[in-house]
N, C-alpha and C positions, 0 to 999 in steps of 0.2 A: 392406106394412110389413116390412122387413129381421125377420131374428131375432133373439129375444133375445140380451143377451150370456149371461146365465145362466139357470136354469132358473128358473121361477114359484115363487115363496115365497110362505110364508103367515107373516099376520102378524095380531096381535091389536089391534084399534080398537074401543074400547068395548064389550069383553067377547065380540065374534064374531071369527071369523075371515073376515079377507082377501087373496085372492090379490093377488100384484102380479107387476107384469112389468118385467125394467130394463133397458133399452136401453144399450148402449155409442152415443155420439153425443159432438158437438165441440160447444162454446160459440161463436156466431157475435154475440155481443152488443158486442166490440170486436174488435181484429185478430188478437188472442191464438192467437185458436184454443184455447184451453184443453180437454184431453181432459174430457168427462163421462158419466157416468152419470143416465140420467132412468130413477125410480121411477114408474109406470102403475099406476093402479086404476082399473078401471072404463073404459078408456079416458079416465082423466085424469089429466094429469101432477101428482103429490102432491109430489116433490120431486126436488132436484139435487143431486148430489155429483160432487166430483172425482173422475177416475177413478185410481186409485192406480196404475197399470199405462203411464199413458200419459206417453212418453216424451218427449213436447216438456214437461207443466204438470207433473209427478212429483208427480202428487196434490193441487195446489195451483189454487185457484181464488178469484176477487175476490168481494165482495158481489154484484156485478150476474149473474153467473153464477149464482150461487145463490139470490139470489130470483127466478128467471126467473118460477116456478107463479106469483108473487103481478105477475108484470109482465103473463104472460100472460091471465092471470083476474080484471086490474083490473075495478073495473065502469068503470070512465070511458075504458077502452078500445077507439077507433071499430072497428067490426068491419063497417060497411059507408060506402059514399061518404054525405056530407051535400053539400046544395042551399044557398046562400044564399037565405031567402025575405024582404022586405021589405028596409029600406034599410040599406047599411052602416052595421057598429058598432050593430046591433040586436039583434045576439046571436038572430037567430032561424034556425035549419034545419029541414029538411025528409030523410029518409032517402030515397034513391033507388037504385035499384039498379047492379049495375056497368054491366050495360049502357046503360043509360040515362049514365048518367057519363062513358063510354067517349067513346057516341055525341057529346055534346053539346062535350066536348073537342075531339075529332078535325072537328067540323064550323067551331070557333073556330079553329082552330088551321090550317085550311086556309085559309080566310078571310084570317086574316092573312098566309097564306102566299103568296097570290092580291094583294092590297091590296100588301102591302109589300115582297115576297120575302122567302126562307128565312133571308136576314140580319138582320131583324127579329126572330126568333125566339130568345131565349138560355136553355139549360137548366144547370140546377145541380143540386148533387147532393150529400149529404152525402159524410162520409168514403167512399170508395171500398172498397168490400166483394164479397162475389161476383159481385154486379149491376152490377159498374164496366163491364166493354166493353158493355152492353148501352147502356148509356145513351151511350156515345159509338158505336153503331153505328143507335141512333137518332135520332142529330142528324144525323150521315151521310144516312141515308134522307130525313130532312127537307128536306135541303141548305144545311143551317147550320155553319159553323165553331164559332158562339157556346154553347160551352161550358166550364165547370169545376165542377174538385172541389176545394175547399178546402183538404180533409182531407192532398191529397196534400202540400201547401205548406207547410199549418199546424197537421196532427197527425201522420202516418204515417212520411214521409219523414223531417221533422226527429227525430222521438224514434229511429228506427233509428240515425240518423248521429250522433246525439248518445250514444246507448247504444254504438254501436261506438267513437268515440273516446275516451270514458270511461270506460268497463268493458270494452272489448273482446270485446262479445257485444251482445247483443237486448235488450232489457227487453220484453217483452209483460206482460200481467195480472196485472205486481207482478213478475214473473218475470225474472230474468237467465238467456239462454242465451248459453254463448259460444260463439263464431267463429271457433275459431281454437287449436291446440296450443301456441300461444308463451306464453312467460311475460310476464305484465302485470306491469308498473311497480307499482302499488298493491295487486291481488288474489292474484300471484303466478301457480304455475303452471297453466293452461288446461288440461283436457280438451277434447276434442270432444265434440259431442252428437250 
């Protein structure tokens, strides 16, 4: 585990004191990157705040950044693979392990690879996030061309290009950064960032 950013505080919950620890860390929950701070008790994350220091979000963060604790500590949050058991649309699982999961994928998956060749095989992907080449370097391996990301088409790409012809900067997570020292038509004169 990295070091704190600041030194352990104590703080008062219910009339005891408690240590906590905050971590300087980045928001990976859309493209933003939003700089944050994660508050530790106990080894569990209590809460998020922007981090006022960081120079891409300048202290500024969305809802979904800040509820992370309560995304991460859903109860309805799968924290291991489910099995389909009985017949589809019966709504019933079975919990299995990863290996087990892994295994029984990779043995499908070769199968079809075997039956039909690698061109039979098509992977998608949500929005493109740090895990983007992984997944095109495992369709590679597979020997399938048959891949996309959505995200790149119909979230990512377009809102950049749309923010930079409009505003003359980024919009990430509520955020405008600009691109550029020239003076915009509508917002005036640009900074760098």
């Amino acid at each position: 585990m990295k070091k704190p950013y600041q030194a352990k505080r104590t703080t008062f919950c219910g009339g005891f004191k408690k240590m906590e620890e905050v971590f300087r860390s980045v928001c990976r929950i859309c493209h933003g990157g939003c700089g944050a701070l994660l508050f530790v008790r106990d080894g569990r994350l209590i809460r998020v705040k922007p981090d006022p220091d960081s120079p891409f979000s300048l202290g500024r963060m969305c809802i979904k950044g800040l509820t992370t604790p309560e995304i991460m500590y859903h109860p309805s949050r799968l924290l291991s693979p489910l099995k389909r058991v009985g017949a589809r649309g019966a709504n019933r699982w079975e919990e299995i392990t990863w290996d087990r999961a892994l295994s029984e994928i990779a043995v499908k998956m070769d199968r079809i690879r075997g039956e039909s060749g690698p061109e039979s095989i098509a992977l998608g992907q949500g929005t493109g996030r740090h895990h983007f080449m992984h997944v095109i370097r495992f369709a590679n391996s597979l020997g399938t061309p048959n891949w996309y990301e959505p995200g790149l088409a119909n979230c990512l790409l377009p809102r950049i290009t749309v923010s930079q012809l409009t505003y003359g900067g980024v919009c990430c997570g509520g955020l405008l950064r600009k691109s550029s020292s020239q003076n915009h038509p509508v917002l005036g004169p640009q900074s760098d960032c």
